[in-house]
TORNUVO-286232 format. One record per residue (C-alpha): residue in three letters; x, y, z. Coordinates in steps of 0.1 Angstrom, whole numbers, plus 5000, padded with zeros to 4 digits. Layout:
N
ALAXYZ
...
END
This chain:
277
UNK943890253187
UNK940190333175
UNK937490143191
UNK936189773175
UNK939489713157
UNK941989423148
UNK945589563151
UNK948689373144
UNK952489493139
UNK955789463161
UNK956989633193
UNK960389533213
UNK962689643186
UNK960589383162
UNK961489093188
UNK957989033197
UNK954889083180
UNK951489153184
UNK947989113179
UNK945389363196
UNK941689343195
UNK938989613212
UNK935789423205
UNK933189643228
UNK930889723206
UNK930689373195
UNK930489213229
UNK927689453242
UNK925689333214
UNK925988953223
UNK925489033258
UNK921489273251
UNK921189013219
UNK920988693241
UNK919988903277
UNK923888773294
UNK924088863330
UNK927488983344
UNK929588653341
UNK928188513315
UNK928788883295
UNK932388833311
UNK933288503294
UNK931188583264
UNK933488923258
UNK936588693261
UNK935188453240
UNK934888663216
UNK938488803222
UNK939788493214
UNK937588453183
UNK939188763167
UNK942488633179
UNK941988333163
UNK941188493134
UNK943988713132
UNK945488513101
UNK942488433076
UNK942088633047
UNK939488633014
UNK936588483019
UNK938288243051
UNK936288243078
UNK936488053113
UNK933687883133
UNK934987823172
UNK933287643195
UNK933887623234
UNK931887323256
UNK933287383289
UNK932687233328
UNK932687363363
UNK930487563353
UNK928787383321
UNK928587683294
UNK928987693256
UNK929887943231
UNK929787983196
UNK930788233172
UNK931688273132
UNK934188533124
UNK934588673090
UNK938388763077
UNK936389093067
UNK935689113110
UNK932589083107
UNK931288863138
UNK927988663154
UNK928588473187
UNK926288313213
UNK926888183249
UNK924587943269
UNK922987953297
UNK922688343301
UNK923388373339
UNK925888213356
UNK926588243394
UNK930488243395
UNK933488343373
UNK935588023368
UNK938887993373
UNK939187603365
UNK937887553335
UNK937687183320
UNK936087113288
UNK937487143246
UNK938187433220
UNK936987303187
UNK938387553157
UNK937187523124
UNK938487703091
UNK936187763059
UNK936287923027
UNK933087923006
UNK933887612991
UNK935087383016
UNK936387313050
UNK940187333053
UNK941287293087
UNK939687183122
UNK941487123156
UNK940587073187
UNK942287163223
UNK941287043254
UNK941087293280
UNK942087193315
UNK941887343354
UNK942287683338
UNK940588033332
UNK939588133294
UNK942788343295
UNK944888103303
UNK942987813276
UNK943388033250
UNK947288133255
UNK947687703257
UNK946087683225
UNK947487953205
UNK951087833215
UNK950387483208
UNK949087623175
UNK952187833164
UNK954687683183
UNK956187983199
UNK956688173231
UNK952788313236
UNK951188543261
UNK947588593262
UNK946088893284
UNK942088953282
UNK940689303301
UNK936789303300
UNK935289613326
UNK931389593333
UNK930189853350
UNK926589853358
UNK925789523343
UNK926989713310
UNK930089603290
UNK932389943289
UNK935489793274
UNK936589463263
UNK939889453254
UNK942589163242
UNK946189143230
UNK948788863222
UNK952288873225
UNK954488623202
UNK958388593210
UNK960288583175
UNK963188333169
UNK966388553170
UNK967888673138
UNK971588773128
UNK970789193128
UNK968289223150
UNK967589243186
UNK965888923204
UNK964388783235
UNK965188443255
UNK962288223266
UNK963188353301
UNK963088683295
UNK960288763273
UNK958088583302
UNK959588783327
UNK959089123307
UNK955089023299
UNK953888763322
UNK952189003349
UNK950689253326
UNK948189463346
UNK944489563332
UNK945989913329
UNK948689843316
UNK946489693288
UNK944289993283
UNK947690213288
UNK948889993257
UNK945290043237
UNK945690413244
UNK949290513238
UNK950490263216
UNK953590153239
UNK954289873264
UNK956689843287
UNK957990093272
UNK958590023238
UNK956690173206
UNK954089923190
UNK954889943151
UNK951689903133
UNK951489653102
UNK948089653093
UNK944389703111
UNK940889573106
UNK937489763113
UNK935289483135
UNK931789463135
UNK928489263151
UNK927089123119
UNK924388793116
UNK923288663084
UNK920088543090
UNK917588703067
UNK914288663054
UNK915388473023
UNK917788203039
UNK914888123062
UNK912788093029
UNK915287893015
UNK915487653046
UNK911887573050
UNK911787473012
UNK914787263017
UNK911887063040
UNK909386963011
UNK906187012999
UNK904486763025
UNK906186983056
UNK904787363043
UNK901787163035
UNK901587103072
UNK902787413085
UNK899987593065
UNK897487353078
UNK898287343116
UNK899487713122
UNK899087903090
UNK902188053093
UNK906388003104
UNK908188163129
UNK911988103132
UNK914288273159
UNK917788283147
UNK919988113174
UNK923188363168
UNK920788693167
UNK917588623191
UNK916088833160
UNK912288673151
UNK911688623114
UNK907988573100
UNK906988403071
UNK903688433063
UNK900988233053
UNK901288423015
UNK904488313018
UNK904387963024
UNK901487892998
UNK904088062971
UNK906387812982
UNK904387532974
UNK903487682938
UNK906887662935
UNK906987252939
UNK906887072903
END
């Protein structure tokens, strides 16, 4: 499987499928975009895992917005992911002392199109790891037999690999083979990290064949820009640019997603207020 790509298809003899994601490309730019030290780059690579998992159904112009507010210790994360895999994310506080392993806190999912919102749920998340979260969500979600297995390597303080996959047990059908609850758990339950990257690299697991359906490139993109900052300081009225002009001479906006600095200068801001009938 190529590197920064959504993968989905069957494996099992088509009695499970599943949903892989290498996004570590994508999660090394979060973690130099917002200066992450090693477990906070850690939970902001699974994070972003489960974003793309998440997002393994939208389509068109769908996108998702998730948000995670967790405790013990307090962190957030948000990202937006596109059904085109584009991707922005952001965790706070940038350095965390300890990986946890009981996490409390709430998964807030919301689905857009350009037009309107059409779905939002929320899970709560409790005495768990993000792993472990995420699996409880997605099953709650589809209402099958899930497994969830995150593999994030730093080395150095650097992101090298970041690496997800999801395993679904399918209802049994009249001509086709099948899995119980019990052992479908037993067969995928202790998945090792090599056996994940194994899986990424060979295309088998446990060995049987993973039979592709369809892939998606994935990609770090923001969509801040020069023009939508523009836009927003209009938005604020004559009377604010007015001020801005006055005090500064000038706007500065940081774009919370990004860290990337965007100037607008004082040419700017008096065309603006031309632009006011």
């Amino acid at each position: 499987m190529k590197r920064n790509q959504y993968q989905r298809g069957m494996t099992a003899d088509f009695a499970v499928r599943y949903m892989m994601v290498d996004c570590t490309d994508i999660a090394k730019k979060a973690q130099e975009r917002h200066s992450l030290n090693h477990i906070a780059s850690k939970l902001c690579a699974e994070a972003i895992l489960a974003s793309y998992l998440f997002a393994s159904h939208i389509k068109g112009e769908e996108r998702l917005t998730i948000q995670i507010a967790a405790a013990n210790p307090d962190f957030s994360f948000l990202s937006d992911v596109h059904a085109d895999g584009n991707l922005r994310a952001k965790l706070q506080p940038n350095n965390i002392d300890t990986y946890p392993n009981q996490i409390s806190g709430a998964i807030l999912v919301i689905k857009h199109n350009a037009r309107k919102e059409l779905y939002r749920g929320v899970t709560n998340i409790e005495n768990c790891n993000m792993e472990m979260a995420i699996q409880h969500n997605l099953q709650q979600s589809a209402q099958v037999d899930t497994i969830v297995r995150f593999y994030v390597e730093i080395t150095a303080g650097i992101i090298v690999q970041s690496l997800g996959i999801i395993l679904e047990r399918l209802p049994p059908t009249e001509d086709l083979p099948y899995l119980t609850t019990e052992a479908f758990f037993e067969r995928y339950s202790r998945l090792t990290g090599e056996e994940i990257i194994t899986a990424f690299e060979t295309q088998t697991l446990r060995g049987s064949a993973f039979h592709e359906l369809s892939h998606r490139d994935l990609r770090w993109q923001c969509r801040c820009s020069r023009s939508k900052i523009k836009a927003m300081l209009f938005s604020l009225g004559k009377d604010e640019i007015e001020s801005l002009l006055e005090e500064i001479g000038f706007a500065e906006v940081t774009c919370d997603f990004c860290n990337e600095r965007i100037l607008i200068e004082k040419a700017d801001l008096e065309e603006m207020i031309l632009q006011y009938p």
